[in-house]
C-alpha positions in Angstrom: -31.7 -105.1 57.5 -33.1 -106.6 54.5 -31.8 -105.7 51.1 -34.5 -104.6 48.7 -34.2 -106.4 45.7 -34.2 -104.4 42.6 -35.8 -107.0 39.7 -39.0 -106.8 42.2 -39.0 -103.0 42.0 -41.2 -102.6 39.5 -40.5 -98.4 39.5 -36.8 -99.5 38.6 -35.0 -97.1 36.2 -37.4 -95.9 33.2 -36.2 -94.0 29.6 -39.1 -92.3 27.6 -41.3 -93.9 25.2 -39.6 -95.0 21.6 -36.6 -94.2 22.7 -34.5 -97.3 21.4 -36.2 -96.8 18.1 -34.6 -93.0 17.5 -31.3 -93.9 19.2 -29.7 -95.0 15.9 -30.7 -91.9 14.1 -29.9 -89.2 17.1 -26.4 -91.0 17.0 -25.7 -90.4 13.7 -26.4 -86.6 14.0 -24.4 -86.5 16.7 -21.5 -88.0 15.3 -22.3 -85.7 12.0 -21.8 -82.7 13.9 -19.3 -83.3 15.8 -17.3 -84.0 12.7 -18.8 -80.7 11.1 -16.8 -78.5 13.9 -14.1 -80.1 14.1 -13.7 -79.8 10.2 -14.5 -75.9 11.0 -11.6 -76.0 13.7 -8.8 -77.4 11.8 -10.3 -75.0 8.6 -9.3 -71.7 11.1 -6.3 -73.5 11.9 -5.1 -74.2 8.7 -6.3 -70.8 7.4 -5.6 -68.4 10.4 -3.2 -65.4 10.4 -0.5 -66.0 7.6 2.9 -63.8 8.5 5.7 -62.8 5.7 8.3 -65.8 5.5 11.2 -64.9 8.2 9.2 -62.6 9.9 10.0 -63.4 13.0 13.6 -63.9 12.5 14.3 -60.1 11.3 11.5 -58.9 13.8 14.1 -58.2 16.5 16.2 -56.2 14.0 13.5 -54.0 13.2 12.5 -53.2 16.4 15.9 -52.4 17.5 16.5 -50.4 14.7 13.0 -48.5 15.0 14.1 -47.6 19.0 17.2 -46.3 18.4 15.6 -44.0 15.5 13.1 -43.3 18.3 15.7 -42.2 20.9 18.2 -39.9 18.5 14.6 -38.0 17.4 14.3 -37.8 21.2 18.0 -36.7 22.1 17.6 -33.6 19.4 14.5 -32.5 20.6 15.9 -32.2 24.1 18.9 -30.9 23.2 17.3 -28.0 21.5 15.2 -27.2 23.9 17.8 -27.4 26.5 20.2 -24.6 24.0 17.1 -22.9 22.9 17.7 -20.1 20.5 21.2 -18.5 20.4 22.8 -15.2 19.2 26.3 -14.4 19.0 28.4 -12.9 21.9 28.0 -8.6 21.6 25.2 -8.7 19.1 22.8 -6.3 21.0 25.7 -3.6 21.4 26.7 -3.7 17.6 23.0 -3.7 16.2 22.5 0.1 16.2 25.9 0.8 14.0 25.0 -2.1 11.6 21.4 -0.6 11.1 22.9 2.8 10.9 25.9 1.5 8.1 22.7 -0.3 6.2 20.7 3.1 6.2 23.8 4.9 5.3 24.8 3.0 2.2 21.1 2.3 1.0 20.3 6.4 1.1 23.8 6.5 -1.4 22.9 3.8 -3.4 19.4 5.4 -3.9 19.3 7.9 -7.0 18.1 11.4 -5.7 14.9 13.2 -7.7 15.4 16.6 -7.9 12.3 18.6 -8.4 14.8 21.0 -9.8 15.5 19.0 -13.3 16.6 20.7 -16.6 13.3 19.1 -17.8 11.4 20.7 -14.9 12.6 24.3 -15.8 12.6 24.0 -19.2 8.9 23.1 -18.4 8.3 26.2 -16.3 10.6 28.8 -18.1 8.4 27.6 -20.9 4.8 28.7 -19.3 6.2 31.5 -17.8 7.5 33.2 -21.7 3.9 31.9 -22.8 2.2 34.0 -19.8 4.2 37.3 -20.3 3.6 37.1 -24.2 0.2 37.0 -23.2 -0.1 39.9 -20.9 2.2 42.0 -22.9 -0.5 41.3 -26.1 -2.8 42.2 -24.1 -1.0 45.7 -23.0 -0.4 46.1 -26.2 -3.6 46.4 -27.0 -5.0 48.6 -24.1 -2.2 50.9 -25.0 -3.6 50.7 -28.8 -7.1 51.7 -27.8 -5.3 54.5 -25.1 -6.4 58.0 -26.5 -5.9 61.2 -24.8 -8.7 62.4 -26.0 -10.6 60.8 -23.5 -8.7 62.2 -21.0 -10.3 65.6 -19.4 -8.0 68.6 -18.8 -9.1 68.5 -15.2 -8.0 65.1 -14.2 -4.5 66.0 -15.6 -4.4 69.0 -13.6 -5.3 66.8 -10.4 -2.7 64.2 -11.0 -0.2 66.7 -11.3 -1.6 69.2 -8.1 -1.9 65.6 -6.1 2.0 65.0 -6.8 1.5 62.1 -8.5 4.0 63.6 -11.2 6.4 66.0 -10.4 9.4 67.5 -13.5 11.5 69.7 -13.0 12.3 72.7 -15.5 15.5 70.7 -16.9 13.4 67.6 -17.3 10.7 69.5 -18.8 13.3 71.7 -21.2 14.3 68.2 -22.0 11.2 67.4 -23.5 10.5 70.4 -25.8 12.7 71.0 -28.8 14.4 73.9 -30.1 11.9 74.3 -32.9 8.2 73.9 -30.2 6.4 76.7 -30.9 4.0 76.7 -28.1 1.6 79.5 -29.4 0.8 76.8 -32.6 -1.8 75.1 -30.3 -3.7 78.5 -30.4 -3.2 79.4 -33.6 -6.5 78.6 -34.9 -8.2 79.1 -31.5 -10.2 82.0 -31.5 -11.2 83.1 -27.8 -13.3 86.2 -27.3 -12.3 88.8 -24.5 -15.2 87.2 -22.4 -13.8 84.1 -22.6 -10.4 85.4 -21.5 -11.6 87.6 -18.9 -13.5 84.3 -17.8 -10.4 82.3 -18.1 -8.0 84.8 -16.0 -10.7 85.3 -13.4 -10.9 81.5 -12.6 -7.1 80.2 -12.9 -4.2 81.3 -11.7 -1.5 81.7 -14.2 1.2 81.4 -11.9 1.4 77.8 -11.9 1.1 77.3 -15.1 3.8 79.1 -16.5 6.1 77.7 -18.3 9.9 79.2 -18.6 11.7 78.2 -21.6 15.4 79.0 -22.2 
């Protein structure tokens, strides 16, 4: 086999046209940036996330200390909800008499309002004398403009035939003194014998006399 010989390959290996002539400068920029990031890297380095001095070194303590806080919180909670809520031993069967005692000694300690006061009757007895001076004025002066002259004879003579009024000859005897003259109401009554006649025909006397001892 014959070995092709590469100078006489005239396709050989080929770069792009003015290639040499930028090399320099696309070196440069690449060397330029390069440096630019890795003057950005070690920038974040330096800088990064800054922690208190000894942080680390009293980190452990803290956490320890924040668990155990953690777990007493937790122990209580459980615990109360494992007791729940509590009352003393026979407190159902002595409720009623302590409610009954409280009642008891509140009603005492409470001051009682009587409706009956001395100011209350006072009060009343008051407005009461004011309403009987009032009807007895007012009696007082029907009685005042009372005359029997309004009265007819008949009407008496009803009231006493009903039985409305009934005396007897003591009570009326009673009534008359030793010095009534009973004929000075006709003394200056002049009746005429028609009139009498009249009188005696209509009435009967027998009723209407009157014994005096």
């Amino acid at each position: 086999m014959k070995k092709n010989n590469l100078h006489n390959d005239k396709k050989g290996f080929k770069v792009p046209e003015n290639y040499f002539d930028n090399f320099e400068e696309k070196l440069f920029e690449k060397i330029s940036q390069e440096n630019e990031n890795s003057s950005l890297l070690s920038d974040t380095r330096s800088s990064g996330l800054n922690v208190p001095d000894n942080y680390f070194y009293t980190f452990e303590n803290q956490l320890m200390e924040k668990l155990n806080s953690e777990e007493k919180e937790t122990s209580i909670l459980v615990d109360s909800l494992k007791t729940g809520l509590t009352t003393p031993e026979k407190y159902f069967e002595n409720i009623e008499e302590k409610i009954l005692q409280k009642t008891i000694t509140v009603n005492k300690e409470t001051n009682v309002v009587s409706i009956f006061s001395r100011k209350n009757i006072l009060y009343v007895s008051g407005i009461a004398a004011m309403i009987a001076i009032i009807i007895s004025i007012s009696i007082h002066k029907e009685n005042d403009s009372f005359n029997f002259d309004n009265i007819d004879v008949a009407d008496i003579q009803e009231y006493f035939e009903e039985g409305n009024a009934e005396f007897s000859d003591a009570e009326i005897a009673e009534l008359l003194d030793d010095e009534t003259n009973l004929t000075d109401a006709f003394g200056n009554t002049e009746l005429s014998e028609k009139e009498l006649e009249d009188y005696l025909s209509d009435e009967e006397l027998t009723d209407e006399i009157i014994y005096v001892e």
